[in-house]
N, C-alpha and C positions, 0 to 999 in steps of 0.2 A: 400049874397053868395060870391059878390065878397073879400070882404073885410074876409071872413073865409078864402078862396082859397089862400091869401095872406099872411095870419098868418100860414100854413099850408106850404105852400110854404118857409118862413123863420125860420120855424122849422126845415125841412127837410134842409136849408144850413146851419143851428149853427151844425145838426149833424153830418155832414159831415167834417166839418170844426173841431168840435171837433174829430172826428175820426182821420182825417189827421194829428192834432197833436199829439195827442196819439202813434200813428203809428212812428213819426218825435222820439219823447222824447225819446219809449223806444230804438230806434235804437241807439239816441243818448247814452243813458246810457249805451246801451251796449260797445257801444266802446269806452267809457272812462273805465268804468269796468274791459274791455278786455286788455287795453293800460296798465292799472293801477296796481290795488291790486291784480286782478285774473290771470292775465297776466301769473305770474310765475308759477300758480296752474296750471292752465289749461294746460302749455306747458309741465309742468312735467307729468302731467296725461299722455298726449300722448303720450308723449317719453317711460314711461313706461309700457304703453299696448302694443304700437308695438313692444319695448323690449323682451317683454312674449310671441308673439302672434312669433315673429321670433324664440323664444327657445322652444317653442312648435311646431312649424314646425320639427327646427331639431331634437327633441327625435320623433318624429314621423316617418321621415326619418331614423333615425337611428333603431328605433322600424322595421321597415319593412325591411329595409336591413339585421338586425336578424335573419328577418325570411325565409327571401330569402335565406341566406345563410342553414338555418337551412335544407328547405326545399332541395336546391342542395344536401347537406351531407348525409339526409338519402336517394334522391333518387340513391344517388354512390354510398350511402352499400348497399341496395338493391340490385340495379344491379349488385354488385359484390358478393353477394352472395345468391344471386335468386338460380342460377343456381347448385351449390350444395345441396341446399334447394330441390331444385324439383327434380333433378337426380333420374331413375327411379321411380318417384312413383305412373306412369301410365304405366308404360311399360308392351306390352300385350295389353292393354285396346283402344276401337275404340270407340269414341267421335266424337255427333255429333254438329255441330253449328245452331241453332237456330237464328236470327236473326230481331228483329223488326224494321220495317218503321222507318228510320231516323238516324238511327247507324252510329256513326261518321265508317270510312272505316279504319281506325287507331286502333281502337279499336278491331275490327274485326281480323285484321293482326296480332295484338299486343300478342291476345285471341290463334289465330294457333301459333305463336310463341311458346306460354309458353307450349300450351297442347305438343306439338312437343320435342322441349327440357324435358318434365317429360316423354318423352320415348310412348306417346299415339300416333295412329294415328285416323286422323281426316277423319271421313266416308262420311260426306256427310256437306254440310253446306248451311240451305234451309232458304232461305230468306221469310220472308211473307209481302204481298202485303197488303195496306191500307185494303183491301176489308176487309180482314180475320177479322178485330175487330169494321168494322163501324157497329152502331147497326139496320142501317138499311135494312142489306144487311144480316140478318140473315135467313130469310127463300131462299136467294138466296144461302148462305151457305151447309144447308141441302138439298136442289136441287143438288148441283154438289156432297158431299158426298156419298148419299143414297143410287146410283147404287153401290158403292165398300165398303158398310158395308157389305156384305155377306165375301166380299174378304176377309176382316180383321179378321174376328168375332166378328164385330163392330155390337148390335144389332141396327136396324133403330127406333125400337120404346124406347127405354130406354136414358132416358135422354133428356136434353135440343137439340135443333137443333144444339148450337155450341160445344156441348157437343160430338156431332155424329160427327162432323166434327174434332173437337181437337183429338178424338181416332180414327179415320181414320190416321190422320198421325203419331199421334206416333208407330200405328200400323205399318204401311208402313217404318218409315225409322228406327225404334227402334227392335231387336232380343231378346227382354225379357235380363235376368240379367247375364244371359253366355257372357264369351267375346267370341263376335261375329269372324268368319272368313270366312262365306259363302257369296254370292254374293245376290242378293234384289230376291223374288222367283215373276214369273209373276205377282201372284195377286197383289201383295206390289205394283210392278213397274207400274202395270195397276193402281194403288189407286193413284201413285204420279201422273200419267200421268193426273188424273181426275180433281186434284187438281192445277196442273199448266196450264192444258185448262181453265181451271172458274178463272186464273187470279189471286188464293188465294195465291202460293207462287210460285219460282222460283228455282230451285237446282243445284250447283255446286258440283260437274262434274257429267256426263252425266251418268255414270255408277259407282251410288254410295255403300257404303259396308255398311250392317243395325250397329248401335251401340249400344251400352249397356249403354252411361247415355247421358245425354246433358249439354250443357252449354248454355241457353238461356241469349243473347245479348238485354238488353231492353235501349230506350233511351227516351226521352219525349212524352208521351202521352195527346193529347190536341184534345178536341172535339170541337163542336162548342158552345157550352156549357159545364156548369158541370155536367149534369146529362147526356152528351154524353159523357165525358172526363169518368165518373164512368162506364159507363156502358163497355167501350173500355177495360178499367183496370180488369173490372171483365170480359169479353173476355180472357185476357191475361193471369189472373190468371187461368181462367180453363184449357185452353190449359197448362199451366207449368204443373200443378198436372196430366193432362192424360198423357204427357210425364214421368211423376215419377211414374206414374203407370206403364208404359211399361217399363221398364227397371231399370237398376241402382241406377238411382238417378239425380236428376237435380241440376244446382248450375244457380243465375239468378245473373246477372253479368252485374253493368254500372261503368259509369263515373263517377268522386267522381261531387260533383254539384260545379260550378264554383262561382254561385253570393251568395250561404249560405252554408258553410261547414258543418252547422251542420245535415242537412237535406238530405237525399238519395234521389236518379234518381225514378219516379212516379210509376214504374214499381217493385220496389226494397220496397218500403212504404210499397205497396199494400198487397205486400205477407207478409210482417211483420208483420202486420194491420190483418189479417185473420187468422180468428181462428184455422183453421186445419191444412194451409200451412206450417207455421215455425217447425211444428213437426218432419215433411218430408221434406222439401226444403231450403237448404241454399241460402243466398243470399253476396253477394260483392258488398259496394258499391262505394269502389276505383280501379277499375282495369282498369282504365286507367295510373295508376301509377305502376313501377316498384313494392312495396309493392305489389300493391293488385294484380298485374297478380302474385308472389308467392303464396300469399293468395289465388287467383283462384284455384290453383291445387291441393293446402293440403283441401279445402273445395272437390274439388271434389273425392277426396283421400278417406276424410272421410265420403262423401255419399255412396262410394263403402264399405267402413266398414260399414256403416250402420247407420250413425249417421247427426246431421244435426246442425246447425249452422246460425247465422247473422251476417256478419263481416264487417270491415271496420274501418270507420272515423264519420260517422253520428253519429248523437245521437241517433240513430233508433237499432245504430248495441249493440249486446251485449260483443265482443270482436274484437281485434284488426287482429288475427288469429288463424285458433283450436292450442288447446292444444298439442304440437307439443310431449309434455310427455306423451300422451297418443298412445298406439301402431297399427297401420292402418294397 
């Protein structure tokens, strides 16, 4: 036993030993190799990848200064000629703002600008609260509508809960397809009043004028899942369509999307995505850019003709902006 323990023992040091030189040699080789005949391969290699890897940087650089540049130039003709573009082609018309959970406050401003300059004024602008589309807060929804469906001629039993709640307020801040000039009648005012006690939305200013279409404002929708992120979006969508039934026409309106251009704001998909919406409802989905607040008012233009549209920069839109040859 001893004498195996031994021979085992001097195996394990020849292989080690051989290992170690093994390890010695090819270092050795290598740097004679490297001093020697590769020397010159390898240095040249280098020098010529980093050569590449530095002039692929600058057409990259330069790639994107392009587009920078591209990007400033059209948003100066825009801006410079936005405003001939839109020059009355709301004037008369009382617009109101819509508003979902999360809306940059730029975009909002940007939105009263342009309807402002097309000659529209802006009747009410009702912000809605998380409540309005978490899916859990649906029968707490229908609880605070119910009492002011009589008000509206909102039936309580027709339709989904959020269904009774979406036409409670189009009811309330919408005058059907006349442009409006009269002031909110009790019932309406009692319907909003129900609606910003249960915390579902908020209304700027205090005594607002009913309007004839909207411009719903949507920005990121995220649940805590995706089967809450869906359900929120199909919230959102119903309420757009009962506001396009009380009135004029609806335009839904976000921010072109920052981290994939090709791709529209959650809210702006949805409706594109559904099958009955895009028939009736235009959507925008650059208007946070010069371009698309133009775009905003010739789409709302044309929902008052009667017509409806996808527009933008996504790959979702079907045009850049309506047919400006066709007469509104």
């Amino acid at each position: 036993m001893v004498r195996d323990r031994g021979v085992v023992q001097l195996i394990d040091f020849r292989y080690y030993l051989v290992s170690i030189v093994s390890i010695f040699l090819a270092l050795a080789v290598g740097i004679v190799l490297g001093a020697g005949p590769l020397q010159g391969d390898i240095g040249t290699r280098l020098t010529e990848q980093i050569t590449a890897l530095r002039a692929e940087k600058t057409q990259l650089r330069d790639n994107l200064d392009s587009v920078n540049r591209d990007a400033a130039a059209r948003d100066s003709f825009s801006s410079a000629v936005a405003p001939a573009v839109m020059k009355d082609r709301l004037t008369g018309k009382t617009v109101a703002l819509v508003v979902a959970p999360g809306v940059d406050a730029d975009l909002v401003k940007n939105a009263t600008t342009a309807l402002i300059q097309a000659g529209a004024k802006v009747g009410s602008t009702v912000t809605l609260t998380d409540a309005w589309a978490d899916p859990s807060k649906s029968t707490f929804r229908k609880t605070v509508a119910s009492p002011y469906a009589a008000l509206t001629t909102a039936s309580v039993g027709a339709g989904s809960p959020d269904q009774l709640a979406a036409t409670v307020l189009a009811q309330a801040i919408l005058a059907g397809t006349a442009n409006s000039t009269v002031r909110l009648t009790p019932e309406a005012t009692a319907a909003l009043n129900g609606l910003k006690a249960g915390n579902l939305i908020s209304t700027t200013p205090d005594q607002i004028v009913p309007s004839s279409s909207v411009v719903f404002l949507s920005g990121s929708v995220k649940g805590s899942n995706q089967q809450d992120s869906d359900a929120r979006l199909a919230e959102y969508v119903q309420l757009v369509r009962s506001l396009d039934a009380g009135g004029s026409g609806v335009v839904v309106a976000a921010k072109s999307n920052t981290t994939d251009a090709t791709k529209s704001a959650d809210l702006v998909a949805a409706v594109r995505k559904n099958v009955d919406a895009p028939k009736a409802i235009s959507t925008v989905d650059d208007t946070d850019l010069p371009m698309g607040q133009g775009t905003l008012i010739l789409a709302l233009a044309q929902q008052y003709a009667g017509g409806a549209g996808q527009y933008g920069l996504a790959g979702d839109a079907k045009a850049i902006l309506p047919d400006l040859t066709v007469k509104q």
